[in-house]
GUDREN-261885 format. One record per residue (C-alpha): residue number from 1; x, y, z; residue in one letter. Coordinates in steps of 0.2 Angstrom, whole numbers, plus 5000, padded with zeros to 4 digits. Example, Ala and Ser with C-alpha at 12.3 -4.5 7.8 and 13.67 -1.06 7.14 Angstrom:
{resi 1, u 5062, v 4978, w 5039, resn A}
{resi 2, u 5068, v 4995, w 5036, resn S}
This chain:
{resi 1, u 4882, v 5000, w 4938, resn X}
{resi 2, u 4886, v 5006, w 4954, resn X}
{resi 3, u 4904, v 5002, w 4954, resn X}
{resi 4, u 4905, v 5015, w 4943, resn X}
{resi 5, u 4898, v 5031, w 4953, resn X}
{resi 6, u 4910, v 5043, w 4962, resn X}
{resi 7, u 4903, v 5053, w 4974, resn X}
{resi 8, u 4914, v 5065, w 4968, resn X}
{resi 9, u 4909, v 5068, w 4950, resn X}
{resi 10, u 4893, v 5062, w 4948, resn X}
{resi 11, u 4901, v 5047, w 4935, resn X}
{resi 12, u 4916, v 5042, w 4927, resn X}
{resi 13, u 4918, v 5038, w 4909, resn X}
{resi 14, u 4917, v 5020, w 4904, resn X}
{resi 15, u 4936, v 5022, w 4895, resn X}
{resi 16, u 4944, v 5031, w 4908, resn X}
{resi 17, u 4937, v 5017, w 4920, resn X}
{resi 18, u 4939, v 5001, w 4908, resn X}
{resi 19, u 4960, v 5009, w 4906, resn X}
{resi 20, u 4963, v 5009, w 4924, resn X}
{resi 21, u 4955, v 4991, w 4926, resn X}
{resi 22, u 4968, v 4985, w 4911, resn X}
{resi 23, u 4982, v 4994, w 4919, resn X}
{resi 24, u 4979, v 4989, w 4934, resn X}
{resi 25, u 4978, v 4969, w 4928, resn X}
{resi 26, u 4995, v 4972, w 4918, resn X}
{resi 27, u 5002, v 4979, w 4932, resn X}
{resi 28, u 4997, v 4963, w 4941, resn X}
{resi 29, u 5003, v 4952, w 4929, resn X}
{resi 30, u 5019, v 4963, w 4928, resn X}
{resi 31, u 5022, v 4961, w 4944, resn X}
{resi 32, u 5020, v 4940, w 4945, resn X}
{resi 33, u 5034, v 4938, w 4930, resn X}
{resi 34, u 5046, v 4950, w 4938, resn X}
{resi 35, u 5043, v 4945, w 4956, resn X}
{resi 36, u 5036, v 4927, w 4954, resn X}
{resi 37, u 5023, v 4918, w 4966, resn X}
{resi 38, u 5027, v 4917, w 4984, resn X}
{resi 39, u 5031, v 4897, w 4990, resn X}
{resi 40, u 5039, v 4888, w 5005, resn X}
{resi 41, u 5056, v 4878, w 5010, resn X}
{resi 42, u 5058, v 4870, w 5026, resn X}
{resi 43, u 5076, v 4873, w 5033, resn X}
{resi 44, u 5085, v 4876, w 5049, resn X}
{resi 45, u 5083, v 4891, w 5059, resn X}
{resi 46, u 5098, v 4902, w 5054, resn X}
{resi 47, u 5110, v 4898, w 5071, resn X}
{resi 48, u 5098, v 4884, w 5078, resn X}
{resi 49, u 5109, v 4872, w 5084, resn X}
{resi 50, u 5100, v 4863, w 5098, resn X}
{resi 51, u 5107, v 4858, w 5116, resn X}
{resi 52, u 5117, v 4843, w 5119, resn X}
{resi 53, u 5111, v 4831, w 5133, resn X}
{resi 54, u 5125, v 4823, w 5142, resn X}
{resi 55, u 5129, v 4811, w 5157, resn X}
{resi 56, u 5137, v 4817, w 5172, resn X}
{resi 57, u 5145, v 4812, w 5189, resn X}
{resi 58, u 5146, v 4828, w 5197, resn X}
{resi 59, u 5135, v 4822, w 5212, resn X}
{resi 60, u 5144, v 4803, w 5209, resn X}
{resi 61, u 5130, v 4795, w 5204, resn X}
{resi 62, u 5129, v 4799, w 5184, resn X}
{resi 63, u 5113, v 4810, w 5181, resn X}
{resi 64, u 5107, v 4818, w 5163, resn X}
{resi 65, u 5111, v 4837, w 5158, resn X}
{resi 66, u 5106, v 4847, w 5146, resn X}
{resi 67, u 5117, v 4863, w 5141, resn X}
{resi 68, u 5120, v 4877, w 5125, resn X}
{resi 69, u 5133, v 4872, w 5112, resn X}
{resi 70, u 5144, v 4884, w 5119, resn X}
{resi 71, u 5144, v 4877, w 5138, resn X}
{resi 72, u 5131, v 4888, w 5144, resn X}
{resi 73, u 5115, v 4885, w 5156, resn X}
{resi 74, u 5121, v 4871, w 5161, resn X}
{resi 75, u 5103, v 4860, w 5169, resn X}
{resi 76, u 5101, v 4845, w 5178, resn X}
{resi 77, u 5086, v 4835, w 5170, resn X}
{resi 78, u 5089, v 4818, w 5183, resn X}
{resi 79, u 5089, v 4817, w 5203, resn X}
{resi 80, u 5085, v 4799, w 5207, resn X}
{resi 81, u 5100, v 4794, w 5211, resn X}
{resi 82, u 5102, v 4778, w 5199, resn X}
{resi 83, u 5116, v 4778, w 5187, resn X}
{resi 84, u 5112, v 4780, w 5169, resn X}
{resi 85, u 5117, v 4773, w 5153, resn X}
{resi 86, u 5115, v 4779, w 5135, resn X}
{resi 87, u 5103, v 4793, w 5129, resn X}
{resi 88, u 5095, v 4798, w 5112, resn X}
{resi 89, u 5085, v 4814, w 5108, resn X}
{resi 90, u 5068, v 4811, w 5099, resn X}
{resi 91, u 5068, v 4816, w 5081, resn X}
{resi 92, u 5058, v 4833, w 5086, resn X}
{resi 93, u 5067, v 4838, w 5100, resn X}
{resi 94, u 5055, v 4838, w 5111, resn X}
{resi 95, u 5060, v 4821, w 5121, resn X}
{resi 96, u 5075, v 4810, w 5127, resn X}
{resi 97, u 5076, v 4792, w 5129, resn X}
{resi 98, u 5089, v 4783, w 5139, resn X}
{resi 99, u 5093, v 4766, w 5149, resn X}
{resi 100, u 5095, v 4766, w 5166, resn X}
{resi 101, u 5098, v 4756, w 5183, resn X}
{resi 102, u 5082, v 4759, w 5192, resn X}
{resi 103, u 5082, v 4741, w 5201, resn X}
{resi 104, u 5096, v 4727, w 5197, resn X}
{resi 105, u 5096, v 4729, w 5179, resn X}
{resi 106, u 5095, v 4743, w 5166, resn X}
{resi 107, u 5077, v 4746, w 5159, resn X}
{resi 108, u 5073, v 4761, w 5144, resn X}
{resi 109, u 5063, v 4775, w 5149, resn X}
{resi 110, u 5058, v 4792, w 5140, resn X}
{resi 111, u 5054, v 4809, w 5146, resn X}
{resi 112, u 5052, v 4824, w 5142, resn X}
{resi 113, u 5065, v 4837, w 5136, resn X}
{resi 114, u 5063, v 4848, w 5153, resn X}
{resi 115, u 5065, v 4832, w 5165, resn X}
{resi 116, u 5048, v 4832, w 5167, resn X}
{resi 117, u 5036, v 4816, w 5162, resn X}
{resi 118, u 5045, v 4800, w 5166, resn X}
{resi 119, u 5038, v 4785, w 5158, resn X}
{resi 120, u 5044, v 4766, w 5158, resn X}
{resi 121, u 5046, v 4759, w 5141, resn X}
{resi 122, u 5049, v 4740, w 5145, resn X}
{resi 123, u 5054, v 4733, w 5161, resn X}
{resi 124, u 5061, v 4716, w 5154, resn X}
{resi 125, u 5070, v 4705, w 5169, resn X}
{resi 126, u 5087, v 4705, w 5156, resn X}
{resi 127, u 5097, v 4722, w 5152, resn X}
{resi 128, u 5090, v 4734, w 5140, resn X}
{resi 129, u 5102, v 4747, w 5134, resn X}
{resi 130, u 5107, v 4756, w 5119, resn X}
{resi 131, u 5090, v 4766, w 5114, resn X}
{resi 132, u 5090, v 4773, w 5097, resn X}
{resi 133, u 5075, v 4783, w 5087, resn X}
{resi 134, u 5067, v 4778, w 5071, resn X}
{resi 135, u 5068, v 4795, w 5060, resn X}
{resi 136, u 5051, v 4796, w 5062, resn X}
{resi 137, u 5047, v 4794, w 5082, resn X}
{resi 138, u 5035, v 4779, w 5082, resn X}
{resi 139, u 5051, v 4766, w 5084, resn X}
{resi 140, u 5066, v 4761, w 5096, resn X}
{resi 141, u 5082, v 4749, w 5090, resn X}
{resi 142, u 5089, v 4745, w 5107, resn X}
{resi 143, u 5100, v 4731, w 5111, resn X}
{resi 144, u 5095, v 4720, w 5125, resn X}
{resi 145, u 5102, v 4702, w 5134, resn X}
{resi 146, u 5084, v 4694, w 5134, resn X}
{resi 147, u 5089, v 4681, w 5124, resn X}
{resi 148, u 5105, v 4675, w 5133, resn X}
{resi 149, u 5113, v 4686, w 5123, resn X}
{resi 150, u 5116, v 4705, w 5118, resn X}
{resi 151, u 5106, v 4706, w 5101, resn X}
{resi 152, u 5096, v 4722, w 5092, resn X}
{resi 153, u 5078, v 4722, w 5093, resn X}
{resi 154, u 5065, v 4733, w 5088, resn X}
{resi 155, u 5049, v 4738, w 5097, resn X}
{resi 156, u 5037, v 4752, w 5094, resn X}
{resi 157, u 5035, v 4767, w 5105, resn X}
{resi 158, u 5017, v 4763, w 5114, resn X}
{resi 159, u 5027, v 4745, w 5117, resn X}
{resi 160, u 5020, v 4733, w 5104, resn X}
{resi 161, u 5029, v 4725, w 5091, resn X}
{resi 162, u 5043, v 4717, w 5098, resn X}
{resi 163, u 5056, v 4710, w 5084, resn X}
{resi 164, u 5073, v 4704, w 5087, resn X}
{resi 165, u 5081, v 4709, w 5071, resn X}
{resi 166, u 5100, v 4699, w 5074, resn X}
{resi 167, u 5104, v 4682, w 5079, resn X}
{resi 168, u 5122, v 4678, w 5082, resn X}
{resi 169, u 5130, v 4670, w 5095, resn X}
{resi 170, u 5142, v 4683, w 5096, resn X}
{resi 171, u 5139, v 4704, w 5103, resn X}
{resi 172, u 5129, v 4714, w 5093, resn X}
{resi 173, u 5125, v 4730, w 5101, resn X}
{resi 174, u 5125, v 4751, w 5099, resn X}
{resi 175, u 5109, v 4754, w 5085, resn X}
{resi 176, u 5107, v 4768, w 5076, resn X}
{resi 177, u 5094, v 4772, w 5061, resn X}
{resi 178, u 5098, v 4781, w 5045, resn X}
{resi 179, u 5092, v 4798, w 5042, resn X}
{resi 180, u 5082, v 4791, w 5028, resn X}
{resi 181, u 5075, v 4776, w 5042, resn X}
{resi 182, u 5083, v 4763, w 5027, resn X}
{resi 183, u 5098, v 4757, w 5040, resn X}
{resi 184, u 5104, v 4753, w 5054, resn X}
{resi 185, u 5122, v 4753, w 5059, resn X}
{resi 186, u 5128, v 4744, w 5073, resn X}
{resi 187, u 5143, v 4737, w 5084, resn X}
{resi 188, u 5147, v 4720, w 5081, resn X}
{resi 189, u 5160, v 4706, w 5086, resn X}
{resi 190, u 5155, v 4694, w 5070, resn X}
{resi 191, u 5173, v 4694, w 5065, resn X}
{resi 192, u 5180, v 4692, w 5081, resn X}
{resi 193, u 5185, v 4711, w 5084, resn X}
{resi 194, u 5171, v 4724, w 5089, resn X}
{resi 195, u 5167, v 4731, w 5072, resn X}
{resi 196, u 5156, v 4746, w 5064, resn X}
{resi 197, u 5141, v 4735, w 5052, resn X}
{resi 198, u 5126, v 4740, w 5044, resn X}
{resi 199, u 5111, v 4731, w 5041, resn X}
{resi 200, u 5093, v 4735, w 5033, resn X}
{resi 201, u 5083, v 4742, w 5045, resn X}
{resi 202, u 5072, v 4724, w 5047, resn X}
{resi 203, u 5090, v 4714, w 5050, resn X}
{resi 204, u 5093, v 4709, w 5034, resn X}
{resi 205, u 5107, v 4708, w 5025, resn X}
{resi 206, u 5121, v 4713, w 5035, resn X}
{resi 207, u 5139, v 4722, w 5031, resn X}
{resi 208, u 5153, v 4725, w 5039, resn X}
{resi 209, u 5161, v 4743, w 5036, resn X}
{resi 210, u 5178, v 4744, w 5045, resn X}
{resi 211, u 5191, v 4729, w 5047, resn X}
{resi 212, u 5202, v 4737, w 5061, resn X}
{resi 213, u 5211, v 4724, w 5071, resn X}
{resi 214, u 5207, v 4736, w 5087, resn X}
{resi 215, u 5190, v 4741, w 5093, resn X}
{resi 216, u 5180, v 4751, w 5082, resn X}
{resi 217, u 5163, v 4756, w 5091, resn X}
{resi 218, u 5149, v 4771, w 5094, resn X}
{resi 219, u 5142, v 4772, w 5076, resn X}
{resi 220, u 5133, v 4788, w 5073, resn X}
{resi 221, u 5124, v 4794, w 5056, resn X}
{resi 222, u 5128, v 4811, w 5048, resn X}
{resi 223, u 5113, v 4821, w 5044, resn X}
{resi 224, u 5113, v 4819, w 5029, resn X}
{resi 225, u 5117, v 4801, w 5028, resn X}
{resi 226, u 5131, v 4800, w 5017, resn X}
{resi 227, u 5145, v 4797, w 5030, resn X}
{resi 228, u 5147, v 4789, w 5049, resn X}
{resi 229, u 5158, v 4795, w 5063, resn X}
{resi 230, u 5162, v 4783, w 5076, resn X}
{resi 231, u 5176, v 4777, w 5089, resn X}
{resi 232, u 5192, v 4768, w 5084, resn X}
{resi 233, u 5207, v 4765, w 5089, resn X}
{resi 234, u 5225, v 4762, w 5079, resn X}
{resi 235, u 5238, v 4763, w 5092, resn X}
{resi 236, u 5236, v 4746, w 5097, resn X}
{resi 237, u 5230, v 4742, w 5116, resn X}
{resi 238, u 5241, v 4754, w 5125, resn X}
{resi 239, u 5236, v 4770, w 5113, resn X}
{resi 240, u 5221, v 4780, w 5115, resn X}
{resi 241, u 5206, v 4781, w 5105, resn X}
{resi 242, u 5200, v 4793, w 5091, resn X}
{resi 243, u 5188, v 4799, w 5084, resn X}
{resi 244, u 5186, v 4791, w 5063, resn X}
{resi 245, u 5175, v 4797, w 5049, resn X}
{resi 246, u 5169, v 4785, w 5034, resn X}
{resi 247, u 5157, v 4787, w 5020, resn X}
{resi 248, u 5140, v 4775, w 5022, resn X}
{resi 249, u 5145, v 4762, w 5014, resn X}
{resi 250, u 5164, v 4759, w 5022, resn X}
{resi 251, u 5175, v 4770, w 5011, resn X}
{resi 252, u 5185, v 4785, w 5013, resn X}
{resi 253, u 5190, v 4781, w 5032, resn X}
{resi 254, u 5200, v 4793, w 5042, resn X}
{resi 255, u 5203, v 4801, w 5059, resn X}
{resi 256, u 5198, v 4819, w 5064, resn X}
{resi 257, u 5208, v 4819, w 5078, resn X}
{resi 258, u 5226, v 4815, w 5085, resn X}
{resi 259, u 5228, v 4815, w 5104, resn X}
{resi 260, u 5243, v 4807, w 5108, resn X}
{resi 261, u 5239, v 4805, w 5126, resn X}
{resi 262, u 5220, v 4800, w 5133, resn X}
{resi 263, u 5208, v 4796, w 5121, resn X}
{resi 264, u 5189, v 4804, w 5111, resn X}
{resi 265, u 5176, v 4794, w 5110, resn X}
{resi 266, u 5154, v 4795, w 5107, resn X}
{resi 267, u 5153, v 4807, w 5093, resn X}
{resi 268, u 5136, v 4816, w 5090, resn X}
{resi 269, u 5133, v 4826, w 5075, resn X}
{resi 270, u 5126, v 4844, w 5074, resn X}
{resi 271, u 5107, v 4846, w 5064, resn X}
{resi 272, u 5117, v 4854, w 5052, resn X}
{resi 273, u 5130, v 4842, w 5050, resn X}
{resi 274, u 5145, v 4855, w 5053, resn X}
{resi 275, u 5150, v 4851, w 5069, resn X}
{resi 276, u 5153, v 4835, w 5081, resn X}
{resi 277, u 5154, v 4834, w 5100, resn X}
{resi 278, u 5163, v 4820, w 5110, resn X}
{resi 279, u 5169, v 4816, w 5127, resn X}
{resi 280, u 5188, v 4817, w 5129, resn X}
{resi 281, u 5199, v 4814, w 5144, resn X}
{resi 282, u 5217, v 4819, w 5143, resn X}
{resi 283, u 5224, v 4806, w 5152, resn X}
{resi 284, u 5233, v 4801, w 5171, resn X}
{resi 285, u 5237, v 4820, w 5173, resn X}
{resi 286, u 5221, v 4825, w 5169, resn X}
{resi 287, u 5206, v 4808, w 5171, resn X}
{resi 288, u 5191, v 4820, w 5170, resn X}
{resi 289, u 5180, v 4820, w 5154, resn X}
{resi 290, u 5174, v 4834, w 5146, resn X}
{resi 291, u 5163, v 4837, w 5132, resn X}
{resi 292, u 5172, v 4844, w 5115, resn X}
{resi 293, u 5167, v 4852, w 5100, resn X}
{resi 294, u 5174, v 4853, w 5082, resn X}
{resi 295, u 5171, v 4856, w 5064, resn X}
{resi 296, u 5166, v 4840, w 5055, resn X}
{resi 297, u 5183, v 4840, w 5047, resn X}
{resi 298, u 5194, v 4838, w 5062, resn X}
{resi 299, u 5198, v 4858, w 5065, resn X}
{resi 300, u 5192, v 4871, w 5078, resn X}
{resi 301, u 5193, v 4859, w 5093, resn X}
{resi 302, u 5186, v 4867, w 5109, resn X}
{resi 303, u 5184, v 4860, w 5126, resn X}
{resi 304, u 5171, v 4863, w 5136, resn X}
{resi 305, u 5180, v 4861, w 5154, resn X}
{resi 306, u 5170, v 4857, w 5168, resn X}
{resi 307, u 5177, v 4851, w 5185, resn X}
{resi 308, u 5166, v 4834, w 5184, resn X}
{resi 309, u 5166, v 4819, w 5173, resn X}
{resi 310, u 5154, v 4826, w 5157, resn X}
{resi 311, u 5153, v 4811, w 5143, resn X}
{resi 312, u 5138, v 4804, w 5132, resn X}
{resi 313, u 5134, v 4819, w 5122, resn X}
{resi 314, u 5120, v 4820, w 5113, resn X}
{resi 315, u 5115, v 4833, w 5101, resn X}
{resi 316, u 5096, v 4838, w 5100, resn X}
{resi 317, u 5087, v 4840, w 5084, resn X}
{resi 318, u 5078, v 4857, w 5083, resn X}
{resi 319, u 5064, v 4860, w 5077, resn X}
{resi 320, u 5064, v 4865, w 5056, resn X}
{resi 321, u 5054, v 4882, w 5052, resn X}
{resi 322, u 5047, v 4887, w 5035, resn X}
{resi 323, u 5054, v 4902, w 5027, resn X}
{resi 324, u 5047, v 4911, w 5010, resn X}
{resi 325, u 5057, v 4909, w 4995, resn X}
{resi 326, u 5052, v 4916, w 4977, resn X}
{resi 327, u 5052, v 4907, w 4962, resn X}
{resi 328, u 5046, v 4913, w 4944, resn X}
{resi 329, u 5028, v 4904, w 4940, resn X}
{resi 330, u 5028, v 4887, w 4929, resn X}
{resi 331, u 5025, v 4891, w 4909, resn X}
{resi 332, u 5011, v 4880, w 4906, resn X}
{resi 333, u 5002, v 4876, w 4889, resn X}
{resi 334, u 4985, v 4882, w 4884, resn X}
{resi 335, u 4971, v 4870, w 4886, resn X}
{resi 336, u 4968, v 4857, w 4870, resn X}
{resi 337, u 4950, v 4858, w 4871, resn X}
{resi 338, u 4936, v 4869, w 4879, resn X}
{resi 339, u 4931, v 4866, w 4895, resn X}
{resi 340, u 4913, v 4855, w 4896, resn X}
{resi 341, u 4896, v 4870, w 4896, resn X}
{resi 342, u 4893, v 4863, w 4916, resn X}
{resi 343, u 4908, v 4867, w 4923, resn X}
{resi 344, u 4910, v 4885, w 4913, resn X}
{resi 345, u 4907, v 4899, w 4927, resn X}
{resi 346, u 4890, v 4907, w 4925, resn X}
{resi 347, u 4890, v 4927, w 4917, resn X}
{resi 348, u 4884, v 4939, w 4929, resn X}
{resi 349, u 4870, v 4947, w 4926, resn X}
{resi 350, u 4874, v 4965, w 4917, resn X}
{resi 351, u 4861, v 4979, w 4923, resn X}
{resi 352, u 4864, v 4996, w 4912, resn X}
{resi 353, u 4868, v 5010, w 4926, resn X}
{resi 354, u 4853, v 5024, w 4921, resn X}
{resi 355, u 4864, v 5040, w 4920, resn X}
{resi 356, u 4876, v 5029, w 4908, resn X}
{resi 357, u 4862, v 5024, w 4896, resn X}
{resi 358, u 4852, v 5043, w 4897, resn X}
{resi 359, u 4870, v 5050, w 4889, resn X}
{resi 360, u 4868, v 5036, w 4876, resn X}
{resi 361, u 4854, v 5041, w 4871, resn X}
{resi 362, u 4858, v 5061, w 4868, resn X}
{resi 363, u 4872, v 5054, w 4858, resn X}
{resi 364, u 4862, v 5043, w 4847, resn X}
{resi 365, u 4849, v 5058, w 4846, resn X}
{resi 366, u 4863, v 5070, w 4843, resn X}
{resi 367, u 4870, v 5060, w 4831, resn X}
{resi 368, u 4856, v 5056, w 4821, resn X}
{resi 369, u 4852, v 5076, w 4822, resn X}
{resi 370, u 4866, v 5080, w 4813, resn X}
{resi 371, u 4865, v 5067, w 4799, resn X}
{resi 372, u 4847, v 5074, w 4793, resn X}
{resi 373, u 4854, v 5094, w 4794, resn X}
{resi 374, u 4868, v 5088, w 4784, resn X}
{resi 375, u 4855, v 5077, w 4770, resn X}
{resi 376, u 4843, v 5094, w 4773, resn X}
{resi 377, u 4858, v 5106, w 4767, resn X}
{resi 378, u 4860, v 5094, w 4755, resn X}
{resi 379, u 4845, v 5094, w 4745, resn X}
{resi 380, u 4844, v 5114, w 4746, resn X}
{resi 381, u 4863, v 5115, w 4739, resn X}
{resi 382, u 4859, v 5103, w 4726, resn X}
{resi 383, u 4842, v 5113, w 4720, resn X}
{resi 384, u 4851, v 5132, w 4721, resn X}
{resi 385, u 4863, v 5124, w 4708, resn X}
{resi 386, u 4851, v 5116, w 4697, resn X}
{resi 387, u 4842, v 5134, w 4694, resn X}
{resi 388, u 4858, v 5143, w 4692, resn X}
{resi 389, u 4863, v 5132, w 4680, resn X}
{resi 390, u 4879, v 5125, w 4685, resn X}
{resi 391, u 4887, v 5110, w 4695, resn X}
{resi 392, u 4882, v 5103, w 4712, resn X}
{resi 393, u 4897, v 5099, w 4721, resn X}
């Protein structure tokens, strides 16, 4: 076959050529035990931590901003002059939704992470505030006044399907989904207090979570959605306000900070869970807002100063990349049957290379050559010992 020439010698040998094709294939084999089959995992870019969009009142109306976790490149997304209320990234990144006054009420728009592509969502006559994602994009929670009173609806993102999900006569406001799209925590004043609740994502059964006879507002979902950060205060009216932690279902609730003058307030979690932003103002001596960082436990706090009023924050989810991982191949049993004929793969066709066969044929002739000279030396050995009159051996 022609696979088999070299156009250096003329031909190889069929054994020299079949041992390097079974070397080769336990070499291959070799090397898939050792070194297992290449896959995928989708995590977080090692260092990604998105931007955090934030409302500001440098120019004294309050505008959106965009900057680096550290403080850095600071840009103005907003110039229309109307005051703005709450904002939400979309789950990609790529987007930010937020309430603001426009005309004599507050109204949702979206646009896009640059500033650029302003829409109008819903331009009810009644407030709308308070917009929230669903995990996957296609919905909004958003609390609204349509009704007569501020109750949580639901609406998807090209505007249709409309659904109030709460009906209370007293404040239910400040959605937010569950990583897993399952939940919805919200602010409420059911029991007469503003309170942190949870409900199924369609309205149903709701739950109240903390019991504080003080304020407890701003609900905000870990990553992972085993715990919820939120703003509470303990001190009674005339202390400031803190920032709490609790796992998802109400238990384990503790502060992660301890000003003793001013107060924290609108924590936003980091895509990776170890960090949370919030505004804080120190105070009288100090009334200006900054936005601070720390570690999800309470510890590393660090203020990012700035000489206007910076609160809101909200950190961006980045964008998740696919990096190789190696994993040994599954062990898998041999078949129990035979495949069926029709789905065997067809042979190919074997066509005998003429050098290889004209070789074969001088060994079989040379083979066959020796065998008679062999029978011929025989019969003469066997007829000298008969005449001599002893033994043939």
């Amino acid at each position: 076959m022609t696979w088999m020439r070299s156009s250096v010698c003329g031909s190889r040998s069929t054994s020299g050529v079949t041992g390097k094709v079974i070397g080769g294939a336990f070499i291959f084999l070799f090397a898939l035990l050792v070194f297992g089959f290449a896959q995928t995992t989708t995590t977080l870019a090692p260092g990604s931590q998105g931007k955090i969009a934030f409302l500001s009142a440098g120019e004294g109306i309050e505008d959106i901003f965009v900057m680096n976790p550290d403080g850095t490149e600071r840009t103005r997304l907003t110039f229309d002059g109307a005051n703005k209320g709450s904002l939400e990234w979309s789950p990609d990144g790529a987007q930010i939704v937020f309430s603001t006054e426009f005309s004599d009420q507050f109204d949702i728009y979206l646009m896009n992470s640059d500033g650029t592509g302003l829409s109008q969502l819903m331009g009810d006559p009644a407030d709308d505030f308070a917009p929230s994602f669903s995990p996957d994009g296609t919905r909004l929670c958003f609390a609204s006044k349509r009704d007569g009173n501020d109750e949580i609806y639901l609406i998807n993102l090209d505007g249709s399907g409309l659904k109030r999900i709460t009906d209370h006569p007293s404040v239910d406001a400040w959605c937010e989904f569950s990583p897993d799209g399952t939940q919805i925590a919200f602010e409420s004043r059911r029991s007469g207090n503003r309170d942190i609740w949870v409900m199924n994502q369609d309205g149903t059964e709701p739950r109240q979570l903390t019991e504080a006879s003080t304020p407890d507002i701003f609900p905000a979902w870990s990553p992972d959605g085993d715990r919820i950060a939120y703003t509470g205060q303990r001190q009674g009216d005339t202390g400031g306000t803190e920032i709490f932690v609790m796992g998802s279902n109400g238990s384990g609730e503790h502060p992660l900070t301890d000003y003793e003058l001013g107060g924290a307030g609108y924590p936003t979690w980091s895509p990776d869970g170890t960090k949370i932003a919030f505004q804080y103002v120190a105070g009288a001596d100090d009334p200006t807002f900054a936005i601070t960082i720390m570690n999800s436990d309470g510890t590393g706090l660090v203020s990012l100063d700035s000489p206007f009023n910076d609160i809101g924050p909200e950190w961006q989810p980045v964008a998740q990349v696919t990096v190789p991982t190696t994993t040994r191949p599954p062990i898998t049993s041999p078949p129990t049957s035979k495949p069926s004929p029709t789905t065997l793969p067809p042979f190919p066709a074997t066509i005998a290379d003429p050098g290889m066969e004209t070789w074969r044929k001088l060994a079989l002739w040379g083979m066959g050559g020796v065998m008679a000279l062999v029978l011929v030396g025989g019969f003469f050995s066997y007829r000298a010992a008969r005449k001599e009159g002893r033994p043939w051996r």
